[in-house]
C-alpha positions as CSV (number, residue, x, y, z in Angstrom):
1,X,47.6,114.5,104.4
2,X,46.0,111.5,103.7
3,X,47.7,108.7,101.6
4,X,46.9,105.2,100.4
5,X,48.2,101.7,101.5
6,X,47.9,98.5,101.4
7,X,47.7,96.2,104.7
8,X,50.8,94.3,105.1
9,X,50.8,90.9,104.7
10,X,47.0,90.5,102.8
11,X,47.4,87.8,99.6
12,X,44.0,86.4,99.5
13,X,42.2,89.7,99.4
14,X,43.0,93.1,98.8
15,X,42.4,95.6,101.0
16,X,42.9,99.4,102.1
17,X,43.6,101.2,104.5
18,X,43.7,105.4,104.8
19,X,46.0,106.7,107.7
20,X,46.3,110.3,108.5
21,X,49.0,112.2,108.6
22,X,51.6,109.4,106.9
23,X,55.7,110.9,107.0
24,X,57.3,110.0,104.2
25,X,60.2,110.9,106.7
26,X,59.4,107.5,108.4
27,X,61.9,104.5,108.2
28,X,60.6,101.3,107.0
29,X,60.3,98.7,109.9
30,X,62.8,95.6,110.2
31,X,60.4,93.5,108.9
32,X,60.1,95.6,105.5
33,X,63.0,97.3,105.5
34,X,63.0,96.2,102.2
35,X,59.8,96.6,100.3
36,X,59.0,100.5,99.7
37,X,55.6,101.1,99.5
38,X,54.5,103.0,96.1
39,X,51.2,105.0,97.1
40,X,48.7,106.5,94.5
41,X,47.1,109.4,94.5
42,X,44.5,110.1,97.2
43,X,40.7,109.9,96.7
44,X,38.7,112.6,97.4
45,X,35.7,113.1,99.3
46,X,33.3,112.6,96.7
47,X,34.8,109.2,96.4
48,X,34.1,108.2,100.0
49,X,30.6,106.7,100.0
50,X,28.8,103.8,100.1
51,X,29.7,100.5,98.1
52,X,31.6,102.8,95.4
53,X,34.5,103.7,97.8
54,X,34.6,100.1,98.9
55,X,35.0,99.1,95.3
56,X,37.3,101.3,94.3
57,X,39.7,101.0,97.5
58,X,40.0,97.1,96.4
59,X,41.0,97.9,93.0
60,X,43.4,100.2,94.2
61,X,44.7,97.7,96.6
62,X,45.6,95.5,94.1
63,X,46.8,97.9,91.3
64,X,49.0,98.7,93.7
65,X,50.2,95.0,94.8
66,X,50.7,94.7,90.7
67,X,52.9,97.2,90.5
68,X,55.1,96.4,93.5
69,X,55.0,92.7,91.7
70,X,56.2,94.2,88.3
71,X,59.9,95.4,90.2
72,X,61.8,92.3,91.4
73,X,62.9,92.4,95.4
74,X,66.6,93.0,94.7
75,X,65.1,96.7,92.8
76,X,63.3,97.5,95.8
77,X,66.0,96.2,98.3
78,X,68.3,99.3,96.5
79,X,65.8,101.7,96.4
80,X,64.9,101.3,99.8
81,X,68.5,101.7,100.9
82,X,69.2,104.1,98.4
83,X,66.0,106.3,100.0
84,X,67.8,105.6,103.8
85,X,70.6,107.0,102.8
86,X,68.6,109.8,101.0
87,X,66.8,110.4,104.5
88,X,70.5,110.5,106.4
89,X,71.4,113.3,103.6
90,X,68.9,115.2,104.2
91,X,68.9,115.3,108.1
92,X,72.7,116.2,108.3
93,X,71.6,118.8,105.7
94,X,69.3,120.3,108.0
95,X,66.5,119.3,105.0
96,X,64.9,116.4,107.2
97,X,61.2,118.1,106.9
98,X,61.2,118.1,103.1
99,X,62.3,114.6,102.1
100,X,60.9,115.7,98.1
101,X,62.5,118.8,98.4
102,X,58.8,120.7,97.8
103,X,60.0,123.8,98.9
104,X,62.8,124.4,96.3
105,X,63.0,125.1,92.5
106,X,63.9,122.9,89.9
107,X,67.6,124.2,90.4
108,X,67.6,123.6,94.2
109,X,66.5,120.6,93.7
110,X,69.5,119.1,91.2
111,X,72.2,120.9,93.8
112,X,70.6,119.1,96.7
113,X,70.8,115.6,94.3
114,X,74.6,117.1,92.7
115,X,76.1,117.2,97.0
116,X,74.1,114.0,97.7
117,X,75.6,112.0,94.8
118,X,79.0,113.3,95.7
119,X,78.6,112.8,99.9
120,X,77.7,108.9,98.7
121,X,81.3,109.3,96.4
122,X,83.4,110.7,99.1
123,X,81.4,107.3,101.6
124,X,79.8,110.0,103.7
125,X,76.6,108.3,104.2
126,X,75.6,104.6,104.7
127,X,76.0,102.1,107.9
128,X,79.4,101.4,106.2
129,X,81.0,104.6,106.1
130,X,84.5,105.0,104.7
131,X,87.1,107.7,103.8
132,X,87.9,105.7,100.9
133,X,85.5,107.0,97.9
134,X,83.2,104.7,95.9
135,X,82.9,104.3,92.2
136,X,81.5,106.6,89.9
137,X,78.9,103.7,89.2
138,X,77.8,103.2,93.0
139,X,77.3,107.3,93.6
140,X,75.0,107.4,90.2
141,X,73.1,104.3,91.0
142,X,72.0,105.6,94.3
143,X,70.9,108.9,93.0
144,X,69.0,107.0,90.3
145,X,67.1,105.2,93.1
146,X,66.2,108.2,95.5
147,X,65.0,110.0,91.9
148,X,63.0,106.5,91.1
149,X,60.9,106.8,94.9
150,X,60.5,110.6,93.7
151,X,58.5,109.1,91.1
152,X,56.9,106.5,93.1
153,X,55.1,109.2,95.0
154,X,53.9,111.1,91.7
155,X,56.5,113.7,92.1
156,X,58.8,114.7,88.6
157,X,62.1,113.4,88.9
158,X,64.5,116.1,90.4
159,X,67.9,115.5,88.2
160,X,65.5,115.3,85.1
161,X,65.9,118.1,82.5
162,X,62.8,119.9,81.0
163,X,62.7,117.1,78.2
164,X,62.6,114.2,80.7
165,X,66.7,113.2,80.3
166,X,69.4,113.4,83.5
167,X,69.7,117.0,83.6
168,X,73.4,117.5,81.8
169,X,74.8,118.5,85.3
170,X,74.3,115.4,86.8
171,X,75.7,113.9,83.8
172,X,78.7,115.2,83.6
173,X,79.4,115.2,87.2
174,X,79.3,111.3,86.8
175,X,81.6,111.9,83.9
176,X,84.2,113.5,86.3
177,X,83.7,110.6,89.1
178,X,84.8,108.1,85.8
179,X,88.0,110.4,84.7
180,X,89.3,109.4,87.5
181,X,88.2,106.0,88.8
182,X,90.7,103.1,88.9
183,X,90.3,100.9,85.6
184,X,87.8,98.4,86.1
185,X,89.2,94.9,86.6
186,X,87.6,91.5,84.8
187,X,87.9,88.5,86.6
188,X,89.4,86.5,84.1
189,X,87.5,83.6,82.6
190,X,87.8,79.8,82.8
191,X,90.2,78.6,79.9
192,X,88.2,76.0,77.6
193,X,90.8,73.6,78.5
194,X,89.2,73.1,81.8
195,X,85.7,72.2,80.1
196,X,88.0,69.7,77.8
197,X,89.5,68.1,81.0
198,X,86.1,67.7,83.0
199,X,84.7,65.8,80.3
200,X,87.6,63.8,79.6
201,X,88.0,62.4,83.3
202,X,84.0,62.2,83.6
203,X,83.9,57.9,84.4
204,X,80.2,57.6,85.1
205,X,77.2,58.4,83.8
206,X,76.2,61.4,85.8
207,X,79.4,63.0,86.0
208,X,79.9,62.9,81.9
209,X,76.2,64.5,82.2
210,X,77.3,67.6,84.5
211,X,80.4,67.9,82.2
212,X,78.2,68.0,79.2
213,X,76.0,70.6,80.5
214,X,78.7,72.5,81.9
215,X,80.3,72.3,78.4
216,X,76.7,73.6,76.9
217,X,76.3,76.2,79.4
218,X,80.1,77.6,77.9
219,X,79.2,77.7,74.9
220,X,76.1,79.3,74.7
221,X,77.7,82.2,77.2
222,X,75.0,81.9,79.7
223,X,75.5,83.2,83.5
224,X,75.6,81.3,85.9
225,X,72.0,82.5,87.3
226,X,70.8,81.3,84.1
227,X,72.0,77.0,84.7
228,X,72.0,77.5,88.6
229,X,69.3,77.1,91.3
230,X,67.2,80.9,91.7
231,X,64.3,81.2,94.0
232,X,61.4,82.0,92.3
233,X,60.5,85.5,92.1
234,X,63.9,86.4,93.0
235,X,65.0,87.1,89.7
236,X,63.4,88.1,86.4
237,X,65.7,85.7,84.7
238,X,64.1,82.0,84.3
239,X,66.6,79.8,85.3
240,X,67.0,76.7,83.2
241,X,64.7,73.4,83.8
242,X,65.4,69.8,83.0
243,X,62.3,70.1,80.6
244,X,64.3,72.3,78.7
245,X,67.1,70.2,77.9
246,X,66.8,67.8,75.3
247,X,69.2,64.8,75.7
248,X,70.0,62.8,72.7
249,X,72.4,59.1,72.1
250,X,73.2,59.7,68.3
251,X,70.0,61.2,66.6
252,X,67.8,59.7,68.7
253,X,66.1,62.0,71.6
254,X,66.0,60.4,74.5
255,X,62.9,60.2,77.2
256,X,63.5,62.5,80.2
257,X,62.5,59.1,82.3
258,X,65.2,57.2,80.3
């Protein structure tokens, strides 16, 4: 079998690479434990000539680099985990050879994803193994990931129903998890009284600033991701600049230099 990558590391060019005989069995290495590599479809022999294959391995290479760019790192940090634990399943499953489940039927392949989903619920699987079972959100959410890498490797999603939805099994096996799962509990919010007493014992001028903005940030209901620091490219959120902010004395709009 011959797949498609790209080299690891490359920014100013792209590049490819074929390698024979890739296992998806594999385990990422420590150094990209956390970046799953999406491969397209292979190119066949035809393909393979001259300044044509060249051409078209580079624009691969860089489809692919666009796509991985189009998921934010925390997406592929779960799926990757999410496919670990898939790969763990599978080998105490005695399935380890077949990590897409090609040699079973459509209904083969939703029991294998049904017991997988509930091994994650009973904290079968995973580094931090527990006898204490996990929500009804956590089970679903790492099913959802193993059946996104399906589709990652142009393979149909295997808890999909023959008009593309979660196959009603898996659906209401998640609605048994939630019968019975503890009541979710809010952390409670920061009374507005606290905002009231910030600005009132702001003395100088950049602490009545901060209480301001903090008093701004309340009221339009934003998270905290949203008026806090984020590395760049972490998130898909924008957090908040300074050249956002418009600060005014009166009706006057004050200079951001002022």
């Amino acid at each position: 079998m011959q797949l498609f990558t790209t080299l690891a590391g490359e920014r100013e060019c792209d590049h490819g690479l074929f390698l024979e005989g890739f296992p998806l069995v594999r385990r990422p290495t420590r150094n990209h434990a956390n970046i799953p590599r999406l491969f397209p479809l292979p190119l066949d022999d035809k393909d393979r000539t001259g300044t044509g294959r060249n051409y078209l391995l580079d624009l691969e290479a860089g489809a692919a680099r666009a796509r991985e760019d189009g998921v934010t790192k925390g997406t592929l940090a779960k799926q990757s985990r999410s496919w670990d634990i898939w790969l763990e399943f599978l080998e105490r499953t005695g399935h380890a050879d077949d990590p897409l489940l090609e040699d079973l039927d459509q209904v083969g392949r939703l029991r294998m994803c049904g017991a997988f989903m509930h091994a994650k619920r009973r904290g079968d699987l995973g580094s931090r193994r527990s006898a204490q079972q996990v929500l009804a959100g956590t089970a679903r959410s790492a099913l959802d990931n193993v059946a996104a890498t399906f589709v990652a490797h142009h393979h149909p999603s295997p808890i999909a129903d023959g008009l593309g939805n979660v196959h009603r099994d898996i659906r209401r096996q998640t609605s048994g998890y939630k019968r019975v799962d503890p009541p979710r509990e809010h952390e409670r919010a920061l009374q507005p009284v606290v905002f009231r007493n910030r600005l009132r014992k702001a003395r100088h001028p950049r602490a009545k600033a901060r209480a301001q903005l903090l008093g701004g940030a309340l009221f339009w209901g934003l998270r905290s991701c949203e008026y806090t620091y984020v590395r760049p490219g972490d998130r898909k959120t924008r957090p908040i600049q300074v050249k956002d902010l418009v600060f005014m004395a009166g009706k006057k709009v004050l200079p951001h230099d002022h």
